[in-house]
C-alpha positions, -999 to +999 in steps of 0.1 A: -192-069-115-165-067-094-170-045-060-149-043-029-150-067-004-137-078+031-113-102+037-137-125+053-158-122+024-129-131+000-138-171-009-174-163-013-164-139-040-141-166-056-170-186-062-190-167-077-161-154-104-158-122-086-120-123-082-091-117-112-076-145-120-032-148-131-033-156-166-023-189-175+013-190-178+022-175-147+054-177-130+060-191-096+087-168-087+196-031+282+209-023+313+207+005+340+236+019+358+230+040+379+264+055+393+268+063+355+267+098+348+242+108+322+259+111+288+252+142+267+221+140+238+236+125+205+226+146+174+207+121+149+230+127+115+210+103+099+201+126+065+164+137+064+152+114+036+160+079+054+148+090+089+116+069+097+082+082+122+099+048+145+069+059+173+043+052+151+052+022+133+033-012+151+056-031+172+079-058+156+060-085+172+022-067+157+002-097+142+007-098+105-023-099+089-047-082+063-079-076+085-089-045+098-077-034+127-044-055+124-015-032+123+004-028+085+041-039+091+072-021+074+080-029+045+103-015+021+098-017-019+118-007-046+110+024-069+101+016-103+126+047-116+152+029-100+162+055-083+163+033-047+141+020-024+108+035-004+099+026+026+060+027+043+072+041+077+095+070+057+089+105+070+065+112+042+043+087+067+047+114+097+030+138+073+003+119+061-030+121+070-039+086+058-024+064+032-041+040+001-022+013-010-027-003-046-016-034-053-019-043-090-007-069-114-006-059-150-027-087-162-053-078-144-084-057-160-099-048-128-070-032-121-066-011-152-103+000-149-093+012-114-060+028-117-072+061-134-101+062-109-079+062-078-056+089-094-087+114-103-111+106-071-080+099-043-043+108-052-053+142-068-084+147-042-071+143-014-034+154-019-041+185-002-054+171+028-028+148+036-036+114+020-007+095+006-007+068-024+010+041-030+008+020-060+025-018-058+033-034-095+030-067-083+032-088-116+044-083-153+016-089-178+028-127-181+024-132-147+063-132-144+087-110-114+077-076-125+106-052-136+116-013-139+103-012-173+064-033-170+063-008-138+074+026-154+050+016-181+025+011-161+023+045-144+029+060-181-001+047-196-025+058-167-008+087-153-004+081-125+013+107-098+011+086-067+043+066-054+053+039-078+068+008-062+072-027-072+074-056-052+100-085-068+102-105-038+063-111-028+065-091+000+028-081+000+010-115-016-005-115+025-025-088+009-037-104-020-046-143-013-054-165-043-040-140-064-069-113-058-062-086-076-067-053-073-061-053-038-066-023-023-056-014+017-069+021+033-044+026+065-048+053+092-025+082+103-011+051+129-007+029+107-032+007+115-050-014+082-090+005+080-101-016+052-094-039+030-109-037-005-107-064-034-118-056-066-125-032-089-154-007-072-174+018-099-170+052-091-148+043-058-175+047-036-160+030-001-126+038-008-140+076-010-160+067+019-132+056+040-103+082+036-131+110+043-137+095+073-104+088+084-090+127+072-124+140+086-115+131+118-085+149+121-102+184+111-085+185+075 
């Protein structure tokens, strides 16, 4: 019942009861001198883990969208260990061949039906060739600002291995309009958006689909 579908496709799938819908109760939460002598290289101290790829991420001014070919823009989302925050465009990006986002909310069946099928069929099959996971908890089970504990629970009972974020402040709802849940993005090694997938897909077929072509076509 519910496959993936483009964002152009989205309303269309709203009408026909395709999409997940929030349970009831939900909360609405410089210049150039040139008699200047060239001064010596300054060594980047910046420690290892908080450097960012800053040549690959889109411009500031990139279009901010959720179509494919639009550019994904940094964002930065807290860890659900609470252990700090993790950012897109972190030097885990630099080494990734392509990246899966997963934004789920955990009222949302769809997305529990999914979660285990991305973990066996992309985050543990494609590890070795570069792809990257991230998983966004989006929403507590009541539709409330989803916390540490909703989140941590949620990788628990799926077991999941990919990066677990949350996202307390909306920052990706431009991903999932009208509340469509699961929302998943498939983003290339330049950080451009690939495809855009709502909905829960049996046996992952696109999603497959689409991170073999993009890791094919680097040779790995």
């Amino acid at each position: 019942m519910f496959q993936p579908m483009k964002l152009s496709f989205l309303i269309a799938a709203f009408a026909l009861g395709g999409a997940c819908a929030p349970p009831a109760n939900q909360n609405a939460d410089a210049g150039n001198d040139s008699g200047a002598q060239d001064a010596p290289p300054v060594e980047d101290t910046t420690p290892a883990d908080t450097q960012t790829c800053t040549g690959t991420q889109p411009a500031e001014n990139s279009p901010w969208c959720a179509m494919t070919g639009c550019p994904f823009r940094p964002v930065t989302l807290p860890l659900c260990d609470g252990t700090g925050d993790y950012s897109f465009y972190g030097p885990d990006f630099c080494q990734s061949t392509a990246t899966v986002m997963v934004i789920s909310a955990g009222w949302c069946v769809p997305c529990q039906m999914e979660a285990p099928m991305i973990e066996s069929l992309i985050t543990q099959a494609y590890r070795d060739r570069g792809v990257r996971v991230i998983t966004v908890y989006a929403q507590n089970p009541d539709g409330s600002t989803p916390d540490d504990t909703n989140c941590t629970g949620w990788k628990t009972r799926f077991h999941l291995s990919s990066n677990m974020t949350r996202d307390p402040n909306g920052l990706t709802q431009v991903y999932t309009p009208m509340n469509a849940f699961p929302s998943n993005l498939v983003i290339d090694q330049n950080g451009n958006i690939y495809d855009v997938l709502y909905g829960s897909e049996r046996g992952l077929t696109t999603m497959v689909s689409d991170v073999e072509a993009i890791v094919a076509a680097q040779g790995r």
